[in-house]
N, C-alpha and C positions, 0 to 999 in steps of 0.2 A: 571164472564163469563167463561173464558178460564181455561181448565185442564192446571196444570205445571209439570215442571218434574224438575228435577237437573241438572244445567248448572252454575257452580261454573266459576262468573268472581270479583275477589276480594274475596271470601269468601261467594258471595251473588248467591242468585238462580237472573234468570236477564233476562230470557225471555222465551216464548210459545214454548215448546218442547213435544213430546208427553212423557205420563204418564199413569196412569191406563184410561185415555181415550188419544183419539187422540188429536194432538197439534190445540185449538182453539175450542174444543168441547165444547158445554155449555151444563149446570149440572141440576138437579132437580128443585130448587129452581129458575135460570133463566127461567127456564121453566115457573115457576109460574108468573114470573115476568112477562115475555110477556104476558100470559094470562091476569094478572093484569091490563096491559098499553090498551090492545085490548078491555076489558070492560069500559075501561073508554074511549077510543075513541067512544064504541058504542054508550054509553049511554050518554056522556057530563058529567058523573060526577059516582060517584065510588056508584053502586049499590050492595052488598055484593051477592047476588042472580045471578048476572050477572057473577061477579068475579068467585064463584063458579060453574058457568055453563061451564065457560072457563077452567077453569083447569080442568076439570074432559073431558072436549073435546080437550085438548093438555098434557092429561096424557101418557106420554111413559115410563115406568118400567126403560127399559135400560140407561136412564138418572142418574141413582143411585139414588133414592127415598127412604127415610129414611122406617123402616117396618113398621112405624104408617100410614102410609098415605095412606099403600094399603085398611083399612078398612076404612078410610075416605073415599077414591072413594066410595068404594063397599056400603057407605051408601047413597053419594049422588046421584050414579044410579039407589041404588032402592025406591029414591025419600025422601028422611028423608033434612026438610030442613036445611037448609046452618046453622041456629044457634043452631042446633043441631048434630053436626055429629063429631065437632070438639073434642080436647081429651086436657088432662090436660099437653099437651107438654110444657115443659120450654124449647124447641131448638131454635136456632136463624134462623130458615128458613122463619119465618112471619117477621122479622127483613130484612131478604138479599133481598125480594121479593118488599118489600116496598120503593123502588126509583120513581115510577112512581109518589104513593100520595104525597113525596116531589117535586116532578114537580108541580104537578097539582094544587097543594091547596099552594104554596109556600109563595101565601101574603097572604092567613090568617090561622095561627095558630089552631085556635081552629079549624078550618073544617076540618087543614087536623089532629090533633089529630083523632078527631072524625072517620073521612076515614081509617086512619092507623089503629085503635082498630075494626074495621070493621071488614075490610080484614083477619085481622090476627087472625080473632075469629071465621072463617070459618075452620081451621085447628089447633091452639093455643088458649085456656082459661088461660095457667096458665100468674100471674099475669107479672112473669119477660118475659116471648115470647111481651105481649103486652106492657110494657115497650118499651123493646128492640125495636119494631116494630114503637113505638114514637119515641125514640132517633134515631131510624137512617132516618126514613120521613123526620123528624124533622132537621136532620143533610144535607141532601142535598135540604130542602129547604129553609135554611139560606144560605148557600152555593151559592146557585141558586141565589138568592138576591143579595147577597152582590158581587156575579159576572156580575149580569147584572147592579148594579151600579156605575160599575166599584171601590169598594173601598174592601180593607184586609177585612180578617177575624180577629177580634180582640180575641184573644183565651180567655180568661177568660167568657167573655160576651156568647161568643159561648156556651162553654161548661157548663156555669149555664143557661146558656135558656135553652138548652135541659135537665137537670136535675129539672127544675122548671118543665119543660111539660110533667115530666112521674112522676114526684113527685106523685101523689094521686094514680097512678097505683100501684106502688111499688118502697119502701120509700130505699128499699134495693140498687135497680137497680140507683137510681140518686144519693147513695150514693157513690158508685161504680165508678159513671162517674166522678165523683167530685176530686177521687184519681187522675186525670189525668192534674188536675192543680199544681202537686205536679213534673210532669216531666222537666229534664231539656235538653234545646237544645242541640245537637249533633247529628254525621253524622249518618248514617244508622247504622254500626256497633255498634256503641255505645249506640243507642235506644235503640236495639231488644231485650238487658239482662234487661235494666230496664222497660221495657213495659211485659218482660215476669215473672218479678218478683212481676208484677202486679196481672196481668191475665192467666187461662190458655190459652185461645186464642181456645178453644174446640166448642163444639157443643150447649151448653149453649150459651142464647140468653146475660144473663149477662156478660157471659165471653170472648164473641165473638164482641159484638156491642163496646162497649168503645175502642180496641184497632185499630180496624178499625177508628174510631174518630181518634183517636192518630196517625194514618198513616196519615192523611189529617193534622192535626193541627200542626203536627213536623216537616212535610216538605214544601219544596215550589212551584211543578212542579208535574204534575198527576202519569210520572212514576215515581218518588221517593216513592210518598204516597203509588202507586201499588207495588210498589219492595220493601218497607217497609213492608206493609201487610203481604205479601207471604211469608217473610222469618221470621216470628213470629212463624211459623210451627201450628200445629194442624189442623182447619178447613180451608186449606189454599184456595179452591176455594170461600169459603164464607167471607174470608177476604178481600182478593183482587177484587172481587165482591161489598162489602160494600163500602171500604173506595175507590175504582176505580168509585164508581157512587155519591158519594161526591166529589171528585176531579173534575170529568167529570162536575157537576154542577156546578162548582168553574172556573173551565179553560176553558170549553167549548172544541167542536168538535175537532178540531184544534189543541188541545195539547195530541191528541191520536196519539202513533206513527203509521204510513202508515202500516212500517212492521208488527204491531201486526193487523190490521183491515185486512189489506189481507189475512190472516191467522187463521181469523175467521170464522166456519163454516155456510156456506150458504146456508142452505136447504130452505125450505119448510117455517119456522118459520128462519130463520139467520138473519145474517150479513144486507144481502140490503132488508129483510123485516121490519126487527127492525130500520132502518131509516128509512124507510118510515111510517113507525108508529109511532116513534118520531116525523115526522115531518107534518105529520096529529093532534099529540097531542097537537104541538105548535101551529097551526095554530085555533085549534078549543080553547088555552086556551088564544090568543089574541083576537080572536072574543069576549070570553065570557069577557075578560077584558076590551075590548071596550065600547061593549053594556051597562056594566056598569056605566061605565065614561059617556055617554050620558042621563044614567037617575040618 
């Protein structure tokens, strides 16, 4: 969500300062994300058609938008549909954008596979984007589970389910995630050299989603995993974006500092919009888990 800047306490970047954008601004790909969470509020369930209608009515340039996406719009304005307009991207922004379908589809697997390679093929075909866009669904709705039954994250377990469920996409990408059971515990400083000897932690969807996992699975509190992310450097708004919305499904509300929510930009789309659409989300994904339990 949030731009960072440099704010060296320990050696580590450690909070929402402004940067090439202002302190709490959210970036291109939240962008998409809301749109994403808003089509599935509309519809009760992730229409790819819908999805793309949204983004292309909460597109703002000044967001930083990668240059492939301006001909993405410019193809679905002039009506070319949604499973066509997409391009052969391997970036991780159908990856960052993808938290909602790990909400939403969180007890079953395969729908929300199915949802995640949707979504993400509205703007992403190549095979590691839609990888990528499994594993990290996929990662905050394990997450999501094993927070609301109140029990750990077992790491091994974690980390080959999500490499089972992008497996047939790309044999590459779960290969990749799998290096990550090779890490060993230690504090923050001590990750960031071996998680970057891993990965570059860049714009690639392969290179970007696993160490985000890694911010969530190495630590034990939402801002470690978030202060972890960020200081991996490269894509750092889509780091701390990923592994902050695995955490967030893991800890819940409540384990978001005050001071960074206050400081989150509150327009039109923000801060007390995006709760409230979370909490329209949850409400309509108990209903629909109700209704089921009764037939």
């Amino acid at each position: 969500w949030p731009s960072w800047a440099i704010h060296r306490e320990y050696g580590l970047l450690s909070d929402l300062l402004p940067g090439r954008f202002p302190a709490g601004f959210y970036t291109d790909d939240t962008e998409m994300m809301i749109s994403l969470l808003e089509a599935i509020v509309a519809e009760g369930e992730l229409k790819p058609e819908a999805a793309a209608a949204r983004f292309l009515a909460n597109f703002h340039p000044e967001r930083g938008y990668g240059g492939r996406i301006y001909g993405i719009m410019d193809q679905l304005a002039a009506g070319v549909p949604w499973d066509q307009a997409g391009t052969d991207s391997f970036g991780n922004g159908s990856a960052m954008r993808a938290a909602p379908v790990g909400f939403f589809f969180y007890d079953d697997l395969a729908e929300l596979k199915k949802a995640a390679v949707a979504q993400a093929s509205i703007t992403h075909r190549h095979p590691e984007a839609l990888a990528g866009a499994v594993i990290q669904a996929g990662a905050v709705g394990l997450a999501l589970r094993a927070g609301l039954e109140h029990r750990r994250v077992e790491t091994e377990s974690f980390i080959r389910t999500l490499a089972e469920l992008a497996e047939d996409l790309d044999r590459h990408s779960s290969a990749r995630l799998l290096t990550l059971l090779d890490l060993e515990p230690g504090s923050i400083p001590e990750l960031i050299p071996h998680i970057q000897a891993l990965f570059l932690c860049d714009v690639r969807a392969i290179e970007a989603v696993p160490p985000a996992v890694a911010s969530f699975i190495m630590t034990d509190d939402f801002v470690s995993a978030v202060t972890l992310a960020v200081n991996l450097g490269g894509d750092t708004d889509t780091l701390g974006a990923m592994a902050g919305a695995v955490a967030g499904a893991f800890y819940g509300q409540t384990a978001l500092p005050l001071s960074w929510m206050q400081r989150l930009e509150n327009g039109p789309l923000g801060r007390d919009f995006v709760i409230d659409l979370c909490q329209k989300a949850a409400a309509l994904k108990i209903n629909k888990i109700n209704g089921q339990s009764r037939t």
